[in-house]
MOPAC internal coordinates of N, CA, C and O (Angstrom, degrees):
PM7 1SCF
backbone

  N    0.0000 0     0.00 0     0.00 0    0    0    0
  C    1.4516 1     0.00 0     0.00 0    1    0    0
  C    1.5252 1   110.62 1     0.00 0    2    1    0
  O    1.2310 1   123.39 1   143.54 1    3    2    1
  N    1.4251 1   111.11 1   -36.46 1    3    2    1
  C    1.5588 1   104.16 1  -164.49 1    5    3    2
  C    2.0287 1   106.12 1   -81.36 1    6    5    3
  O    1.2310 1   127.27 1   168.61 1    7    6    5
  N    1.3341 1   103.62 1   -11.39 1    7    6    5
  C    1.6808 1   126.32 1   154.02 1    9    7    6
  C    0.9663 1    92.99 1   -29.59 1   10    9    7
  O    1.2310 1   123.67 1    88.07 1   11   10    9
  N    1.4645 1   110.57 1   -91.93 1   11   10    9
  C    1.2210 1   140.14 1  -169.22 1   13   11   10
  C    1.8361 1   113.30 1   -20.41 1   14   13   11
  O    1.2310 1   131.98 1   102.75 1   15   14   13
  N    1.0119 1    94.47 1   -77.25 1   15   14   13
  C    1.5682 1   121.23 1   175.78 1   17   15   14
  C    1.6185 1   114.01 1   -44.29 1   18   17   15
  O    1.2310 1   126.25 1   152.66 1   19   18   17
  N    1.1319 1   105.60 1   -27.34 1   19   18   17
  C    1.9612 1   112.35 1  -157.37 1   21   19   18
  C    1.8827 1    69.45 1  -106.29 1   22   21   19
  O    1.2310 1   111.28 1   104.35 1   23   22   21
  N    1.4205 1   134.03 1   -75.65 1   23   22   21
  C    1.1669 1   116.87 1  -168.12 1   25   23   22
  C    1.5846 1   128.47 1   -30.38 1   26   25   23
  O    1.2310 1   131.03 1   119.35 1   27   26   25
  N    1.4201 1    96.31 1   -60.65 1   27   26   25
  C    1.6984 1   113.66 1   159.10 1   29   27   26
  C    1.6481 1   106.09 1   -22.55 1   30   29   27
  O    1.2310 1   141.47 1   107.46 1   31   30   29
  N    1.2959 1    75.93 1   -72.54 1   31   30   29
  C    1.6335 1    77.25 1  -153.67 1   33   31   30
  C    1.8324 1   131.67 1   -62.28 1   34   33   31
  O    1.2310 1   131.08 1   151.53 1   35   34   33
  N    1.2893 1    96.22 1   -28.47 1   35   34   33
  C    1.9139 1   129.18 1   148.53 1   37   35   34
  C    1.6245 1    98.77 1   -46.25 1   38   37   35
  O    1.2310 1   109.60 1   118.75 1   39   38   37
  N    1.2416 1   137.11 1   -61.25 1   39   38   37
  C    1.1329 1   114.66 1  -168.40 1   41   39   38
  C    1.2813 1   116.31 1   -90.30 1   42   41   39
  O    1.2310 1   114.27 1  -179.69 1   43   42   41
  N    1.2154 1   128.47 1     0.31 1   43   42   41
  C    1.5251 1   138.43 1   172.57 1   45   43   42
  C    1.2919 1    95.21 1   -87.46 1   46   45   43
  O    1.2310 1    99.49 1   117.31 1   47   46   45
  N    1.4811 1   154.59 1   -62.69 1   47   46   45
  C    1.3345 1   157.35 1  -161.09 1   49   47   46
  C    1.5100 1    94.49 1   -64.18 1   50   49   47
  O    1.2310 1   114.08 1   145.86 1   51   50   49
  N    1.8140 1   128.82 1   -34.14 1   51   50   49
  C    1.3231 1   126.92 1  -154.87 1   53   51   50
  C    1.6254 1    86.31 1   -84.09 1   54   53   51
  O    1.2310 1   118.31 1   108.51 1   55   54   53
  N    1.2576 1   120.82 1   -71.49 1   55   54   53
  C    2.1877 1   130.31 1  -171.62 1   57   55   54
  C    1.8815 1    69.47 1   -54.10 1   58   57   55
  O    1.2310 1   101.79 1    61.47 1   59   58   57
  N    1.4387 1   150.85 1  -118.53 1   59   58   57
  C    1.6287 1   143.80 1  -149.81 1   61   59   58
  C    2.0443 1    96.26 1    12.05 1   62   61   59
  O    1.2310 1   129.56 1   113.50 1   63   62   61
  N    1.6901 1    99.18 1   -66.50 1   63   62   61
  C    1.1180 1    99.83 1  -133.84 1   65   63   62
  C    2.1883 1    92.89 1   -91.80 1   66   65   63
  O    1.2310 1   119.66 1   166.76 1   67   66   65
  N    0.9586 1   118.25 1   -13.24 1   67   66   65
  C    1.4994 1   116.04 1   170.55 1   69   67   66
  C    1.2229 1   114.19 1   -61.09 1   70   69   67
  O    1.2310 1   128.88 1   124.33 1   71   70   69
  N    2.1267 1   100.49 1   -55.67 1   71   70   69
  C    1.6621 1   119.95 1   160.26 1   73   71   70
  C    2.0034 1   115.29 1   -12.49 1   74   73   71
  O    1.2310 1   140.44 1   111.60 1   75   74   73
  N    1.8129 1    77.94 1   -68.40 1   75   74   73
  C    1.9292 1    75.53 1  -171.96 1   77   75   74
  C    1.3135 1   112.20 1   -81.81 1   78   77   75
  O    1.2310 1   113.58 1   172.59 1   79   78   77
  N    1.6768 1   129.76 1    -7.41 1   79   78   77
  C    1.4061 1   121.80 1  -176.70 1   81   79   78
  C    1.7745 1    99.06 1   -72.22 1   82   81   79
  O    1.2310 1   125.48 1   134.17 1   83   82   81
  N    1.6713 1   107.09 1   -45.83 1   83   82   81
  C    1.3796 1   102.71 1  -179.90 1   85   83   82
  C    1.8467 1   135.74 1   -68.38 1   86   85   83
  O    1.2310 1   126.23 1   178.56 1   87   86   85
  N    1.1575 1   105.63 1    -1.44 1   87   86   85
  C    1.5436 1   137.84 1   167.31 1   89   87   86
  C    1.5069 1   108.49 1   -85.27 1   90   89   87
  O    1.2310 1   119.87 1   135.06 1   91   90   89
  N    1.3777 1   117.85 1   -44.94 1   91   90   89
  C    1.4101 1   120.76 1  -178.83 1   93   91   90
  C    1.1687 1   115.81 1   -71.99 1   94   93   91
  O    1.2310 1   120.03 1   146.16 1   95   94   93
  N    1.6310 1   117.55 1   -33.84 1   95   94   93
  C    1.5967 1   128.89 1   176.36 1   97   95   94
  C    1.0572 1   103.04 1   -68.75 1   98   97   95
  O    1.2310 1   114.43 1   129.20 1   99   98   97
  N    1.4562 1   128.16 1   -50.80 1   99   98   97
  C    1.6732 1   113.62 1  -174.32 1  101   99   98
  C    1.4187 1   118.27 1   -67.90 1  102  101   99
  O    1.2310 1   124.46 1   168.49 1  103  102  101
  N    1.3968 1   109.05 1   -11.51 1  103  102  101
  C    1.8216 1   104.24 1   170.40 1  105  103  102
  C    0.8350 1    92.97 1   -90.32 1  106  105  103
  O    1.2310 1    95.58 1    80.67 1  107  106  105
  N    1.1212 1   160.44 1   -99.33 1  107  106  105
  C    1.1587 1   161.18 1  -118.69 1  109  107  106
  C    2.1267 1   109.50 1   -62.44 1  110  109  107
  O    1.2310 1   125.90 1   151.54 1  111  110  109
  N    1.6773 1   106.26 1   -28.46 1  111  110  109
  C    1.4731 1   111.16 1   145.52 1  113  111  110
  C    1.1359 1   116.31 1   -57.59 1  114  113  111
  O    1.2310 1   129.89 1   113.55 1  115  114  113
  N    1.4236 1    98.54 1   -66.45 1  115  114  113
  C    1.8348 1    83.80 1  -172.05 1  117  115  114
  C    1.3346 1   133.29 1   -53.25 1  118  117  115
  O    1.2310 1   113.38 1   116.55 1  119  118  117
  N    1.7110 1   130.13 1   -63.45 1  119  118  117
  C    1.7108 1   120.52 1   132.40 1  121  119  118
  C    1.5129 1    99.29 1    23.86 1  122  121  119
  O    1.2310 1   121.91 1    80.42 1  123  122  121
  N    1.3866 1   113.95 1   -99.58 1  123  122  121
  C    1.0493 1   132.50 1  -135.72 1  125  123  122
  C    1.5440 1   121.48 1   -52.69 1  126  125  123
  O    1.2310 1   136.49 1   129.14 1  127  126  125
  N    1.6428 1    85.68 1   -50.86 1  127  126  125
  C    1.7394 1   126.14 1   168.97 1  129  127  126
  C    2.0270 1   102.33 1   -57.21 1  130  129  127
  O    1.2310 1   125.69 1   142.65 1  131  130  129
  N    1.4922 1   106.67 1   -37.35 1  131  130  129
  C    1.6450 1    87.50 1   168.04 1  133  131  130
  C    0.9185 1   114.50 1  -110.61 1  134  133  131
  O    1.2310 1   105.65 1  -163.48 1  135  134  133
  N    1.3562 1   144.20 1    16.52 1  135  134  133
  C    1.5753 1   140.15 1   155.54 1  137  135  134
  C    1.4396 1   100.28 1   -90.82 1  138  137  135
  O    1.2310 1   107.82 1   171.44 1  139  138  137
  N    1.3507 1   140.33 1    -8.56 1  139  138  137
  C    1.4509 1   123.07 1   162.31 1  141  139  138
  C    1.5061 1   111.25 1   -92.78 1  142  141  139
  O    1.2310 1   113.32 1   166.36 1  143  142  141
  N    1.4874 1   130.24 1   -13.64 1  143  142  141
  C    1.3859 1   133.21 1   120.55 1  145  143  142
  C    1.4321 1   141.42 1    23.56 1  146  145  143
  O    1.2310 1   143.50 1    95.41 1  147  146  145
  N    1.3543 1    71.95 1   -84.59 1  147  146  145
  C    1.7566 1   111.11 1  -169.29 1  149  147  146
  C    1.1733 1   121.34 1   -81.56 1  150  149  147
  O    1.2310 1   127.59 1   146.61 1  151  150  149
  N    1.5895 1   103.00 1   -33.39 1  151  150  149
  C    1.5764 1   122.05 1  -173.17 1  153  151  150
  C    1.6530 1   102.03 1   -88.88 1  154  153  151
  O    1.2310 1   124.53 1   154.67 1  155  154  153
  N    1.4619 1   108.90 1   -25.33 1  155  154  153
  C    1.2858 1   115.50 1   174.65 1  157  155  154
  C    1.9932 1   119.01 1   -72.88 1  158  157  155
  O    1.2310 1   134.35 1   157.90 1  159  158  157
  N    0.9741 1    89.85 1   -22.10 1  159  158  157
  C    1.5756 1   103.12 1  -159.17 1  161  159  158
  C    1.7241 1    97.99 1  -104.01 1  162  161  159
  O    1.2310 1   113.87 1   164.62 1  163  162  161
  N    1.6451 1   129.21 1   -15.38 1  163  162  161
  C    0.7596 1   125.88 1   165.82 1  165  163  162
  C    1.5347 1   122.32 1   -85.75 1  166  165  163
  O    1.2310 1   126.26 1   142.61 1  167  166  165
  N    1.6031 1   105.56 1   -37.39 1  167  166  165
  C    1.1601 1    96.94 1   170.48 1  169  167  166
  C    1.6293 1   133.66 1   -82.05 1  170  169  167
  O    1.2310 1   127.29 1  -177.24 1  171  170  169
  N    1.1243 1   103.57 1     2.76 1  171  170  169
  C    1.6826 1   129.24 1   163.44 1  173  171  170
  C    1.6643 1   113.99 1   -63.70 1  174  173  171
  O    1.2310 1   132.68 1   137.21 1  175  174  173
  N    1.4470 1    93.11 1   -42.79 1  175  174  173
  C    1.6387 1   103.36 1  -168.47 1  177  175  174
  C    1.6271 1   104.23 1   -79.16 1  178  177  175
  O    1.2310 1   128.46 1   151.21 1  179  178  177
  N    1.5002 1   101.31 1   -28.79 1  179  178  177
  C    1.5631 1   101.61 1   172.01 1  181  179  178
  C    1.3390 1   124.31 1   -76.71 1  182  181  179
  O    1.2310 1   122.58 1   124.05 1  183  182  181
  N    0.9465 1   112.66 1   -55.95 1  183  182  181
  C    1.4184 1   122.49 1   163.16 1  185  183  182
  C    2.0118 1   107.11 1   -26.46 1  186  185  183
  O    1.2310 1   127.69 1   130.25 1  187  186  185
  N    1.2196 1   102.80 1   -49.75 1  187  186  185
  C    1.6461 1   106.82 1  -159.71 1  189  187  186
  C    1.6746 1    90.79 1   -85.01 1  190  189  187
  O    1.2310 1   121.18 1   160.96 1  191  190  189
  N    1.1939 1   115.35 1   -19.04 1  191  190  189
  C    1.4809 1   108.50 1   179.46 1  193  191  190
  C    1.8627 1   110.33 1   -79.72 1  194  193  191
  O    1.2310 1   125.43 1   144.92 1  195  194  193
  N    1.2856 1   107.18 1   -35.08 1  195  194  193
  C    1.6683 1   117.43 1   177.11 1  197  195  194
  C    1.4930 1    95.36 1   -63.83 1  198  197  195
  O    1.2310 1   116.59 1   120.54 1  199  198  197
  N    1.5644 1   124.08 1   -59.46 1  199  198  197
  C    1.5962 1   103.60 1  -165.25 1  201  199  198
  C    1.5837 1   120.10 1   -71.67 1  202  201  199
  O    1.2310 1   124.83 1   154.07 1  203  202  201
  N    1.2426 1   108.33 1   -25.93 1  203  202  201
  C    1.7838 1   117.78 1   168.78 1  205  203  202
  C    1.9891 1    93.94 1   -43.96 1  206  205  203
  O    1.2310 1   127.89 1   120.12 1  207  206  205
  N    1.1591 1   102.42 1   -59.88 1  207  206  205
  C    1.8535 1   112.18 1  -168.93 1  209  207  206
  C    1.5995 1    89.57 1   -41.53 1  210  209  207
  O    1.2310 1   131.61 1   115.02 1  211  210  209
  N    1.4670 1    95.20 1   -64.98 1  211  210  209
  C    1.3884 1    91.70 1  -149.15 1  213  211  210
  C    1.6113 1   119.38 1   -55.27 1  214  213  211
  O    1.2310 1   129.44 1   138.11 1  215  214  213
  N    1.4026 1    99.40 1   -41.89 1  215  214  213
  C    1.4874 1   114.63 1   157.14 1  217  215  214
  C    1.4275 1   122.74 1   -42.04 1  218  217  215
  O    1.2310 1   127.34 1   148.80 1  219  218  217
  N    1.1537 1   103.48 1   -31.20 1  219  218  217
  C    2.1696 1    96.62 1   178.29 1  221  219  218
  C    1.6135 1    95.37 1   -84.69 1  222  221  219
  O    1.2310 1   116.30 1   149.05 1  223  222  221
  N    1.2715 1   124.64 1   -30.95 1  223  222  221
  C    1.4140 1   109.05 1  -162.99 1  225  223  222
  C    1.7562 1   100.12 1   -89.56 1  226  225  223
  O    1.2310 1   113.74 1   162.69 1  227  226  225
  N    1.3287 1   129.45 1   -17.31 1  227  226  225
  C    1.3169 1   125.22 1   172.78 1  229  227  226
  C    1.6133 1    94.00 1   -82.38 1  230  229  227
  O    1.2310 1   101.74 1   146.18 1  231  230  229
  N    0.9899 1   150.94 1   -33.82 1  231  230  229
  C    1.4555 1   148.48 1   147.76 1  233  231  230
  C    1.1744 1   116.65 1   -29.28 1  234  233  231
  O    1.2310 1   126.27 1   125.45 1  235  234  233
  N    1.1457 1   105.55 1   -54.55 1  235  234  233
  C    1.8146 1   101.40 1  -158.15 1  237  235  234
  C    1.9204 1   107.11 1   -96.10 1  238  237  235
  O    1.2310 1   130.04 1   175.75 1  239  238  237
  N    1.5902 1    98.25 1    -4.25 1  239  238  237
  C    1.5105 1   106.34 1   169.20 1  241  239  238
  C    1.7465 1   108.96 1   -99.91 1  242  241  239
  O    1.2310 1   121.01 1  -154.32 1  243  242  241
  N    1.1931 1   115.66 1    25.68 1  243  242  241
  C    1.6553 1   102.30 1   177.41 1  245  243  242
  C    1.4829 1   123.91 1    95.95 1  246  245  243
  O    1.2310 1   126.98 1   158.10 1  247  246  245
  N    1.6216 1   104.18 1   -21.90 1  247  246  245
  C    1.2602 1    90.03 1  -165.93 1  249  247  246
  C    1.9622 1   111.81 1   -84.20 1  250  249  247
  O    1.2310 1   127.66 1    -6.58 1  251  250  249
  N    1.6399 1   102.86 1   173.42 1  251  250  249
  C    1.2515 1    97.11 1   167.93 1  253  251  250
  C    1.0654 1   161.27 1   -62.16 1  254  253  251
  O    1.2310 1    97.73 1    -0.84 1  255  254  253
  N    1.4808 1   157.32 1   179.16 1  255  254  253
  C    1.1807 1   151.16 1   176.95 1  257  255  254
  C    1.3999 1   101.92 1   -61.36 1  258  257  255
  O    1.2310 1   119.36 1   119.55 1  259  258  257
  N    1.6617 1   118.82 1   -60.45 1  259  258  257
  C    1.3210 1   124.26 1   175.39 1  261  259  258
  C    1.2296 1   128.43 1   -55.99 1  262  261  259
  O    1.2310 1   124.64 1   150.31 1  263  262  261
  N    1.2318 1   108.69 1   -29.69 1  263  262  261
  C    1.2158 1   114.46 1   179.15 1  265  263  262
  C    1.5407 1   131.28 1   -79.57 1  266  265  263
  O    1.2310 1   129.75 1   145.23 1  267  266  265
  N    1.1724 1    98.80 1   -34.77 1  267  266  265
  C    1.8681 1   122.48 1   165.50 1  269  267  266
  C    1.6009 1   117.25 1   -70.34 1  270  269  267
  O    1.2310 1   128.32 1   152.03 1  271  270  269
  N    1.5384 1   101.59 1   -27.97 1  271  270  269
  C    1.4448 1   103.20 1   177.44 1  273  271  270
  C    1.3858 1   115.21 1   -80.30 1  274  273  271
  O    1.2310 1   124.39 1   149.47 1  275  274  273
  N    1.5205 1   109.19 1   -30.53 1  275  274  273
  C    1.5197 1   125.41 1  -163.65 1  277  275  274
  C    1.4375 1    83.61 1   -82.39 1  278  277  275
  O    1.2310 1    92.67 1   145.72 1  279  278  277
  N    1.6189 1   164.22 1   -34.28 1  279  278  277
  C    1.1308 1   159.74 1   -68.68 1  281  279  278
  C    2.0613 1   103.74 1  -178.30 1  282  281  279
  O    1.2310 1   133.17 1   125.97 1  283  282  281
  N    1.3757 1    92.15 1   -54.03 1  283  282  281
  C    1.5157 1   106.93 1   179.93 1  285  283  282
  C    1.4412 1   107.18 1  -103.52 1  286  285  283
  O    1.2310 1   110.85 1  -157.72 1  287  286  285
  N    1.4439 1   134.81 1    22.28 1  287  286  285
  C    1.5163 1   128.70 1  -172.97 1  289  287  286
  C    1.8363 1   127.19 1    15.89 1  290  289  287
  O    1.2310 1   128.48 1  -163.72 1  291  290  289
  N    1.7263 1   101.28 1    16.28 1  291  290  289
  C    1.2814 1   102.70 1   165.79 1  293  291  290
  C    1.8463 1   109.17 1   -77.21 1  294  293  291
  O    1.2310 1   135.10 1    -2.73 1  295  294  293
  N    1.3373 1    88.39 1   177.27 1  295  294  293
  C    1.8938 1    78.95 1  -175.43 1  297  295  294
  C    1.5903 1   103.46 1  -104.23 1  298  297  295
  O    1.2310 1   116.48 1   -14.44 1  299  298  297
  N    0.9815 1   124.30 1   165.56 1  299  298  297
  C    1.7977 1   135.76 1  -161.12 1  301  299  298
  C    1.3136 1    87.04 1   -61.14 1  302  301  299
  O    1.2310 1   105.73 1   115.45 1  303  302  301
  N    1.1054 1   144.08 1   -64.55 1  303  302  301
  C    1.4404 1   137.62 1  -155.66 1  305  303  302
  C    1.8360 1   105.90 1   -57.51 1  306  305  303
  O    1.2310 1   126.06 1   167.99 1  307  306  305
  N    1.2679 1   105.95 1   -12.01 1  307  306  305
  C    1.4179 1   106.68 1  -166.70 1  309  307  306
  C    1.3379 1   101.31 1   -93.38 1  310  309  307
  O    1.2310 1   126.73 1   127.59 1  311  310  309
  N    1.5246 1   104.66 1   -52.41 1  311  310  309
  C    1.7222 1   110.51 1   170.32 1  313  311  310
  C    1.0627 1   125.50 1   -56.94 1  314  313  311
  O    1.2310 1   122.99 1   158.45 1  315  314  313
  N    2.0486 1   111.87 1   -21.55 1  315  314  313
  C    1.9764 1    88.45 1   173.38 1  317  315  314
  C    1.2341 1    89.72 1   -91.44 1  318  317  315
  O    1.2310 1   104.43 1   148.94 1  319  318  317
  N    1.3177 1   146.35 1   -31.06 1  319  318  317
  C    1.5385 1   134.97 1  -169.17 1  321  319  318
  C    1.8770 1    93.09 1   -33.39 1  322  321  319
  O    1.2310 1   118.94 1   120.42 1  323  322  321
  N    1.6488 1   119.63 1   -59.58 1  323  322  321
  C    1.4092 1   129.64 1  -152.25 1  325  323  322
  C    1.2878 1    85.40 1   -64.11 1  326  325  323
  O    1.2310 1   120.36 1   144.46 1  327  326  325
  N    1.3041 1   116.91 1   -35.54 1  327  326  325
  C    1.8719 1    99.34 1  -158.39 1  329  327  326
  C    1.1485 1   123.75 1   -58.12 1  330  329  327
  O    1.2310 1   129.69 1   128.72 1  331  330  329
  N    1.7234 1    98.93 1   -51.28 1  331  330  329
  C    1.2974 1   131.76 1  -162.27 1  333  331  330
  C    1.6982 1    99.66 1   -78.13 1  334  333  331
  O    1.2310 1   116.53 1   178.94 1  335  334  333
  N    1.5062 1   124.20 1    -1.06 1  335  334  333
  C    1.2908 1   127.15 1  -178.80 1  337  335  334
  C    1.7437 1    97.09 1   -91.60 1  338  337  335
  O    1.2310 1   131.54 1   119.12 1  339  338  337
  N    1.3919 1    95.32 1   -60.88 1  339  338  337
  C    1.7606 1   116.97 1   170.97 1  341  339  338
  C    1.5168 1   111.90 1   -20.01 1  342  341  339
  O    1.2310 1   130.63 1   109.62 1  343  342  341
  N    1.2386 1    97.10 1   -70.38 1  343  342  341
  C    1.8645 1   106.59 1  -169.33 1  345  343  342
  C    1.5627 1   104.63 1   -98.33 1  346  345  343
  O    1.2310 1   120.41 1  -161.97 1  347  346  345
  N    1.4114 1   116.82 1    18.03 1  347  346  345
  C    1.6400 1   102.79 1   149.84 1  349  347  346
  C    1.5418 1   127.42 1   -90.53 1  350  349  347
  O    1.2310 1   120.10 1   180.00 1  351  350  349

């Protein structure tokens, strides 16, 4: 009987302990899933902050609308927004 009991109880502690390994894996996804996120969304924001730069300084040297857009991969509406900021 006490077999019995110690078996029992071994396989309840074993599904206990898969239980929390498989709870631990999905945090440890998720984490993961929003720190690649974050890291994604920051380096997006940088990126868009370098071509704005680059865009004021092809601005403020003469060059064109087309040319700054084709140059800074912002879109035309963004480059005259800068222009029209530039020469106010």
């Amino acid at each position: 009987m006490t077999d019995v009991i110690e078996e029992y109880a071994a396989r309840k502690a074993e599904a206990a302990a898969k239980a929390v390994e498989a709870k631990m894996t999905d945090v440890i996804e998720e984490y993961a899933a929003k720190k690649a996120e974050a890291v994604a969304k920051e380096a997006t924001e940088k990126a868009q902050a370098r071509n704005i730069e680059l865009a004021k300084e092809l601005l403020s040297e003469g060059e064109s609308i087309e040319r700054t857009v084709r140059l800074s991969k912002l879109s035309e509406a963004e480059v005259r927004e800068l222009a029209s900021k530039l020469s106010a």
